[in-house]
PyMOL CGO cylinders between C-alpha atoms (Angstrom):
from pymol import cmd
from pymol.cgo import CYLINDER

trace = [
    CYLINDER, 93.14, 86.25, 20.03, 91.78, 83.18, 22.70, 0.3, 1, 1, 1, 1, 1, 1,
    CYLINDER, 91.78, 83.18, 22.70, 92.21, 79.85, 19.96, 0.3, 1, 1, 1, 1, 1, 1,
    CYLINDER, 92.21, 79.85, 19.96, 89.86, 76.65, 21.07, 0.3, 1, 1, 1, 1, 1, 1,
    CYLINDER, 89.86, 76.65, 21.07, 90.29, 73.50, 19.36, 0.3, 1, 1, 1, 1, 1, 1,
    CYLINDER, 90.29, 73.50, 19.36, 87.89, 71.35, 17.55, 0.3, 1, 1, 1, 1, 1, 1,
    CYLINDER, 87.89, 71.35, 17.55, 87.42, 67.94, 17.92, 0.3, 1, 1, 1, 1, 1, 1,
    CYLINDER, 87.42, 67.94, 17.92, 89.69, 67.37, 14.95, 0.3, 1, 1, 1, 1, 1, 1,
    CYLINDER, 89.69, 67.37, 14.95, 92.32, 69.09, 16.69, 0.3, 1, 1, 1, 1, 1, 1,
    CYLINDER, 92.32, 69.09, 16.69, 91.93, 72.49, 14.32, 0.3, 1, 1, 1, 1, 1, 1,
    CYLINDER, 91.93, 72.49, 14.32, 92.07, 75.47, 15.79, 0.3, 1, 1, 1, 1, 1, 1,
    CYLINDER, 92.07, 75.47, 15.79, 89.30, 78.31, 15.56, 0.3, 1, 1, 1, 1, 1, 1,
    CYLINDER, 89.30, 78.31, 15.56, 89.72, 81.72, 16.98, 0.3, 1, 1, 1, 1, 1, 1,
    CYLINDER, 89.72, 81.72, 16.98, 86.75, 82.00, 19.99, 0.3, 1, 1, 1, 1, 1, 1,
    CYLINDER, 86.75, 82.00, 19.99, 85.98, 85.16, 18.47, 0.3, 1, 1, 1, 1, 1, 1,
    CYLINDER, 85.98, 85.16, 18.47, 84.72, 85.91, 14.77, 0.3, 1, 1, 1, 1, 1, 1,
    CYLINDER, 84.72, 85.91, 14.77, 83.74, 89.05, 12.32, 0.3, 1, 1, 1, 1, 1, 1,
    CYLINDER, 83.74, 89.05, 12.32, 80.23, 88.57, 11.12, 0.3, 1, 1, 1, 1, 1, 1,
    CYLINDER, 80.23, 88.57, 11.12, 79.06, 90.84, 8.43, 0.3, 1, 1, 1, 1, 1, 1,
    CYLINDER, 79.06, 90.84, 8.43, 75.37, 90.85, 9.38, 0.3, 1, 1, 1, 1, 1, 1,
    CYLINDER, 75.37, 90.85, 9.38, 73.72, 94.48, 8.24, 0.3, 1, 1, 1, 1, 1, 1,
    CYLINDER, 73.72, 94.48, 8.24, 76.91, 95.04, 6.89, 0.3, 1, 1, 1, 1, 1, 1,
    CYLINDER, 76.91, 95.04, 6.89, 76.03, 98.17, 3.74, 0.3, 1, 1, 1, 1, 1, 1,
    CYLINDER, 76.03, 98.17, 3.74, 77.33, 97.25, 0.52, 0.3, 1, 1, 1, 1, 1, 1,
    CYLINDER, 77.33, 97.25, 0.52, 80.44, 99.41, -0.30, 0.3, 1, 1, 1, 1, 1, 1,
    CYLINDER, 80.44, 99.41, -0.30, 81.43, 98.78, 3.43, 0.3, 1, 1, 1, 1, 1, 1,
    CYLINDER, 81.43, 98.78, 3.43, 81.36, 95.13, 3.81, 0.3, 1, 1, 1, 1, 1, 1,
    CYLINDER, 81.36, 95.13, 3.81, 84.41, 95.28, 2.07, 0.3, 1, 1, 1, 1, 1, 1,
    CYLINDER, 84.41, 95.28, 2.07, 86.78, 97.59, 4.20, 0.3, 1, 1, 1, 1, 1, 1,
    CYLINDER, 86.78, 97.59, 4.20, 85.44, 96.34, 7.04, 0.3, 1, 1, 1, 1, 1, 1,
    CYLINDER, 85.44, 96.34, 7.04, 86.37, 93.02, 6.14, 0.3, 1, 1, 1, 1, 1, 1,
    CYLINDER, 86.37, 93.02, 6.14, 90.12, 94.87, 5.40, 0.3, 1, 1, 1, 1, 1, 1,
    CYLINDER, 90.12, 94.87, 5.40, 90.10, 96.43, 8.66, 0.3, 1, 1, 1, 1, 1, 1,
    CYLINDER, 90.10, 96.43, 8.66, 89.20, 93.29, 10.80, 0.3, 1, 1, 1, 1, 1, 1,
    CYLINDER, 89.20, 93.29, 10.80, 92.10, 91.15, 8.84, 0.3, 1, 1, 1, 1, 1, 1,
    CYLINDER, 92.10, 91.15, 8.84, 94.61, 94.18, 9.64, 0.3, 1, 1, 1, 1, 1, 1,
    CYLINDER, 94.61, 94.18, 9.64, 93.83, 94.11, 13.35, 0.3, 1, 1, 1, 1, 1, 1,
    CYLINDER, 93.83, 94.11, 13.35, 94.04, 90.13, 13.42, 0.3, 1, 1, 1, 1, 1, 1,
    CYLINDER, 94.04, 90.13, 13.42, 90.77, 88.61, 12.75, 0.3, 1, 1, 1, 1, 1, 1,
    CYLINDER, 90.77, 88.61, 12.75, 90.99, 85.37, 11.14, 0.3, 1, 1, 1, 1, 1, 1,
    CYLINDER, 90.99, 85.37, 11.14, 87.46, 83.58, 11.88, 0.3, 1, 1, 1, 1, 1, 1,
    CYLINDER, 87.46, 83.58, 11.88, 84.60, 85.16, 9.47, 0.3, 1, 1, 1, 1, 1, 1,
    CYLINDER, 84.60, 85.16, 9.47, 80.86, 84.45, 9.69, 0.3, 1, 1, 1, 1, 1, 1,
    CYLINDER, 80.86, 84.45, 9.69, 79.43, 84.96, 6.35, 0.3, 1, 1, 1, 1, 1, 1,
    CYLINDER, 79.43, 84.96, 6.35, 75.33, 84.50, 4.98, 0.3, 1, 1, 1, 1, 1, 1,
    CYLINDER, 75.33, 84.50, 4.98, 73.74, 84.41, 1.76, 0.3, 1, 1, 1, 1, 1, 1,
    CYLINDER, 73.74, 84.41, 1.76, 71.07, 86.53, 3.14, 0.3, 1, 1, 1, 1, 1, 1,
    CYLINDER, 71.07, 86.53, 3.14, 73.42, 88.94, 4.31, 0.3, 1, 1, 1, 1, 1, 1,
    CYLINDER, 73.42, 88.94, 4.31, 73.31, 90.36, 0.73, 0.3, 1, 1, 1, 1, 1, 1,
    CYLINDER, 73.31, 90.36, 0.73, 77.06, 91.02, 0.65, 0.3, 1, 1, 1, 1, 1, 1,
    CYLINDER, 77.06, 91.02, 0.65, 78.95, 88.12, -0.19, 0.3, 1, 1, 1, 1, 1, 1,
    CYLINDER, 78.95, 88.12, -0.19, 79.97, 89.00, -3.79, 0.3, 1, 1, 1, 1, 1, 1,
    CYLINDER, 79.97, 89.00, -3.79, 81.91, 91.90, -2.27, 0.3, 1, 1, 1, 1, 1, 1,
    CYLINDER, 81.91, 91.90, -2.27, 83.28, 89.97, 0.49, 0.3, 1, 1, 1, 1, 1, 1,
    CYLINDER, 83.28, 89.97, 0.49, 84.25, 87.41, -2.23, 0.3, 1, 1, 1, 1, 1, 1,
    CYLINDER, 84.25, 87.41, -2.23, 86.27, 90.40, -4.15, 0.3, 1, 1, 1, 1, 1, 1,
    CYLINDER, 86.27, 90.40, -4.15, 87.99, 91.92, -1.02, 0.3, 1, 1, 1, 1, 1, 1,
    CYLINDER, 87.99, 91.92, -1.02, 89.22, 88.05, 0.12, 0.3, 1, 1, 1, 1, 1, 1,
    CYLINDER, 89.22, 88.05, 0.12, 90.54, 87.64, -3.37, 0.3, 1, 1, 1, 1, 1, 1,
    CYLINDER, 90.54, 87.64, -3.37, 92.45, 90.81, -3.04, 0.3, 1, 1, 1, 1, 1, 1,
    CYLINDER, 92.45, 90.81, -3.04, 94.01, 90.37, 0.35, 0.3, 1, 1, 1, 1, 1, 1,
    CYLINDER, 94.01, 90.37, 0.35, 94.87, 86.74, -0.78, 0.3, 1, 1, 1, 1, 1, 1,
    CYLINDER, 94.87, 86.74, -0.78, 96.65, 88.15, -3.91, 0.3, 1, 1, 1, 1, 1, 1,
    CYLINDER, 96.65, 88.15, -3.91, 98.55, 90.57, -1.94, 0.3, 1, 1, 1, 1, 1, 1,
    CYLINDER, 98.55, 90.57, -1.94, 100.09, 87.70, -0.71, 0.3, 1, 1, 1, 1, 1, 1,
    CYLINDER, 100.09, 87.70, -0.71, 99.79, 89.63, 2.91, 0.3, 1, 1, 1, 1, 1, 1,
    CYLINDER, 99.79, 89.63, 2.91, 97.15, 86.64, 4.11, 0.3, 1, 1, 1, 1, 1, 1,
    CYLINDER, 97.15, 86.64, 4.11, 96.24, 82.89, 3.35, 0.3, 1, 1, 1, 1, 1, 1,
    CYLINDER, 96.24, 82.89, 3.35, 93.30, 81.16, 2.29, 0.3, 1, 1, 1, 1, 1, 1,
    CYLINDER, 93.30, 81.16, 2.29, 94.27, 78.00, 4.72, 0.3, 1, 1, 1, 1, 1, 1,
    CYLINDER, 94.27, 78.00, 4.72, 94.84, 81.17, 8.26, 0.3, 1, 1, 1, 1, 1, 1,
    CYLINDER, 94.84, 81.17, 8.26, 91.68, 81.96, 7.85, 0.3, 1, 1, 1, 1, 1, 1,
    CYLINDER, 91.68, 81.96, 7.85, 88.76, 79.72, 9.17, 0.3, 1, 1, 1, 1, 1, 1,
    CYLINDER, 88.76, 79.72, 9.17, 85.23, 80.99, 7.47, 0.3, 1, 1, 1, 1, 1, 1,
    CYLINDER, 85.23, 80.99, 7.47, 81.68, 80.04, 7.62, 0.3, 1, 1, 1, 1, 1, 1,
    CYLINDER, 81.68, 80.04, 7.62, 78.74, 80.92, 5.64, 0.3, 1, 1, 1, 1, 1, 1,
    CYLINDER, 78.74, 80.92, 5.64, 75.05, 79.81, 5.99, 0.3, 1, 1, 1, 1, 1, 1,
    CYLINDER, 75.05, 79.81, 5.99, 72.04, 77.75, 4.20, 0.3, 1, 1, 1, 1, 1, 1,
    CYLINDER, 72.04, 77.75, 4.20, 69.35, 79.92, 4.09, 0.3, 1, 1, 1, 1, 1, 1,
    CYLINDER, 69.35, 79.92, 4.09, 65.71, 78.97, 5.11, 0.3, 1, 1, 1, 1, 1, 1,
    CYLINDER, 65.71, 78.97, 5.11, 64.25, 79.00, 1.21, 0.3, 1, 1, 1, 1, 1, 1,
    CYLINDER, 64.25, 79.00, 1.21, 66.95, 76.26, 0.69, 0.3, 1, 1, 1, 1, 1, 1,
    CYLINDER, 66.95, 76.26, 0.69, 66.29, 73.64, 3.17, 0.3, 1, 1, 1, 1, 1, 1,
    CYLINDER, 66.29, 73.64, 3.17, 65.13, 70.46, 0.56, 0.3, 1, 1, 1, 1, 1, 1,
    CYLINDER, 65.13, 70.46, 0.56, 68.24, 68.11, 0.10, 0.3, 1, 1, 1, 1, 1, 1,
    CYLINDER, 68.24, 68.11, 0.10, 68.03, 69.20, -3.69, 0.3, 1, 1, 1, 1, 1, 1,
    CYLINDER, 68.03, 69.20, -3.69, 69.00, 72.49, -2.88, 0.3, 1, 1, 1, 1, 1, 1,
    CYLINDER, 69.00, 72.49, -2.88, 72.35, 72.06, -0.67, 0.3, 1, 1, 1, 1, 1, 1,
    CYLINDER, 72.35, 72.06, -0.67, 74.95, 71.71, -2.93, 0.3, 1, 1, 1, 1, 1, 1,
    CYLINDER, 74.95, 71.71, -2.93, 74.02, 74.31, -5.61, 0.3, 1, 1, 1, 1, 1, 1,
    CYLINDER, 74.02, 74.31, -5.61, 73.32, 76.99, -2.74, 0.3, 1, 1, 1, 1, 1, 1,
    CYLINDER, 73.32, 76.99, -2.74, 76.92, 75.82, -1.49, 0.3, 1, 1, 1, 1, 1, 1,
    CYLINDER, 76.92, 75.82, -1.49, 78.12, 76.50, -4.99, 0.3, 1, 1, 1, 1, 1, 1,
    CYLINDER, 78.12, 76.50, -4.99, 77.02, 79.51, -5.19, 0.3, 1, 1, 1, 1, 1, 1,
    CYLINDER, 77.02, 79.51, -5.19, 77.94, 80.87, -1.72, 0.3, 1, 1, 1, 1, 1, 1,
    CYLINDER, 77.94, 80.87, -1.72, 81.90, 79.81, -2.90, 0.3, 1, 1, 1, 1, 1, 1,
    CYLINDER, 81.90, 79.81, -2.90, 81.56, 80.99, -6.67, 0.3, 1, 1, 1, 1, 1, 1,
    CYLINDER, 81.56, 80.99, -6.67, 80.29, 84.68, -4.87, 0.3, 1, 1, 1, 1, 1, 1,
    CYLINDER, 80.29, 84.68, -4.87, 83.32, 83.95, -1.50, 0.3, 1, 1, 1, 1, 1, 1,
    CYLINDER, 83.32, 83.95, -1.50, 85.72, 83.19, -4.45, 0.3, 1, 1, 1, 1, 1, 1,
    CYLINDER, 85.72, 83.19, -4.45, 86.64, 80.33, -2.48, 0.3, 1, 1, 1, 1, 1, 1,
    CYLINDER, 86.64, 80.33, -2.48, 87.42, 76.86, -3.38, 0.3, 1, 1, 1, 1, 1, 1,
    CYLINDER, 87.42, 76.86, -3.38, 85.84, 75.60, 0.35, 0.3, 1, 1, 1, 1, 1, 1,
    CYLINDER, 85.84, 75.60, 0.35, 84.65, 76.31, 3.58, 0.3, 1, 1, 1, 1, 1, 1,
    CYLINDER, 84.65, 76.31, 3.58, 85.66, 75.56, 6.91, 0.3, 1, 1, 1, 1, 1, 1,
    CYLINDER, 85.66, 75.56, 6.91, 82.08, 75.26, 8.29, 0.3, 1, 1, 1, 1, 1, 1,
    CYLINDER, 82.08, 75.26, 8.29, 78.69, 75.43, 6.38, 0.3, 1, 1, 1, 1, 1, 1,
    CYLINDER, 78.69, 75.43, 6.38, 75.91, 75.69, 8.36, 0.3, 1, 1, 1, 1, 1, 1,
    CYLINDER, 75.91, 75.69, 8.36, 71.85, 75.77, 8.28, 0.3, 1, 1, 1, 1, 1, 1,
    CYLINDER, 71.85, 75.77, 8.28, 71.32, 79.23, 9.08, 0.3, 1, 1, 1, 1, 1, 1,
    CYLINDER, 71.32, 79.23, 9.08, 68.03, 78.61, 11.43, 0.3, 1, 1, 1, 1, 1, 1,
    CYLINDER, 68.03, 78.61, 11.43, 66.21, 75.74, 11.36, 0.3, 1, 1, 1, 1, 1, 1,
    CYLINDER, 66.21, 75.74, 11.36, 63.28, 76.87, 10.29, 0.3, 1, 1, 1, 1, 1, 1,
    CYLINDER, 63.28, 76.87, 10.29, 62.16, 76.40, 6.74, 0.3, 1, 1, 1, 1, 1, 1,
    CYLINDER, 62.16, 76.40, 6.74, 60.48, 78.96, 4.63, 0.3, 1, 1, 1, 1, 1, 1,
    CYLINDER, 60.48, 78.96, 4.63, 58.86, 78.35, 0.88, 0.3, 1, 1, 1, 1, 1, 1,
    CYLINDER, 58.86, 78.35, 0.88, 60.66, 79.04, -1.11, 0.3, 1, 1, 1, 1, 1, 1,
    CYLINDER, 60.66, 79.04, -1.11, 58.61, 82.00, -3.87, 0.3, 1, 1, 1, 1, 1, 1,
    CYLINDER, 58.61, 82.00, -3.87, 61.33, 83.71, -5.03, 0.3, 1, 1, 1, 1, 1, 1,
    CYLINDER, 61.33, 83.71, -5.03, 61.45, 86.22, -2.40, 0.3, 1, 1, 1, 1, 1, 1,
    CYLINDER, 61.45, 86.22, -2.40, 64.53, 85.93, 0.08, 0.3, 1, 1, 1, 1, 1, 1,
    CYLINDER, 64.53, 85.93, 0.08, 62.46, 86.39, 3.08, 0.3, 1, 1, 1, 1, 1, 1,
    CYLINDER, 62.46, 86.39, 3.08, 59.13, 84.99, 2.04, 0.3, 1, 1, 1, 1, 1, 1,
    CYLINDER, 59.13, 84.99, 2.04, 55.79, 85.36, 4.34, 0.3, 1, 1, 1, 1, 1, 1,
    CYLINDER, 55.79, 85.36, 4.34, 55.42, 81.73, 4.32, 0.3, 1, 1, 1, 1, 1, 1,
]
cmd.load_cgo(trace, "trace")
């Protein structure tokens, strides 16, 4: 797959697997499948609902010793009910605690728009 570099110099492949709608009990062999065929950039979102299983299926394939935690390059996303500067880090640490990752190449806000936060993941406010 097409690389492009960063302005670090890393390299990120120009196209990635995101698990958006992905049904649990899926997520996971999809995420099997796209490693097999030579994905190595993932797009990941705590509003996605399936990162715990992601998380599980990365730990595998990284114990089988077949891929690398450092090949891979993987984002996940702040959601909107997590915008105040309070709320960052222990959103972060969840999203790796559920990845079973140590880091992240790229965290981002997943749309700039804030909601309230109720409770609810996608909240009418």
């Amino acid at each position: 797959m097409t690389l492009s570099s960063l302005a670090d110099g890393s390299k990120i492949q120009a196209l990635g697997f995101g698990t958006f709608l992905s049904k649990p009990g899926e997520v996971g062999q999809a995420i099997k499948v796209a490693l097999e065929v030579g994905y190595r950039h993932f797009d990941f979102a705590y509003c996605y609902m399936n990162q715990k299983e992601i998380g599980a299926t990365l730990a595998e394939a990284f114990a089988s010793g077949k891929y690398k935690r450092e090949d891979l390059f993987i984002t996940s996303k702040l959601f909107n009910i997590h915008h105040h500067k309070e709320d960052v880090l222990p959103e972060l640490k969840i999203t790796l605690a559920d990845l079973q990752l140590q880091y992240l190449d790229l965290y981002l806000i997943h749309n700039p728009l804030s909601y309230v936060n109720n409770g609810e993941i996608f909240p009418k406010n």
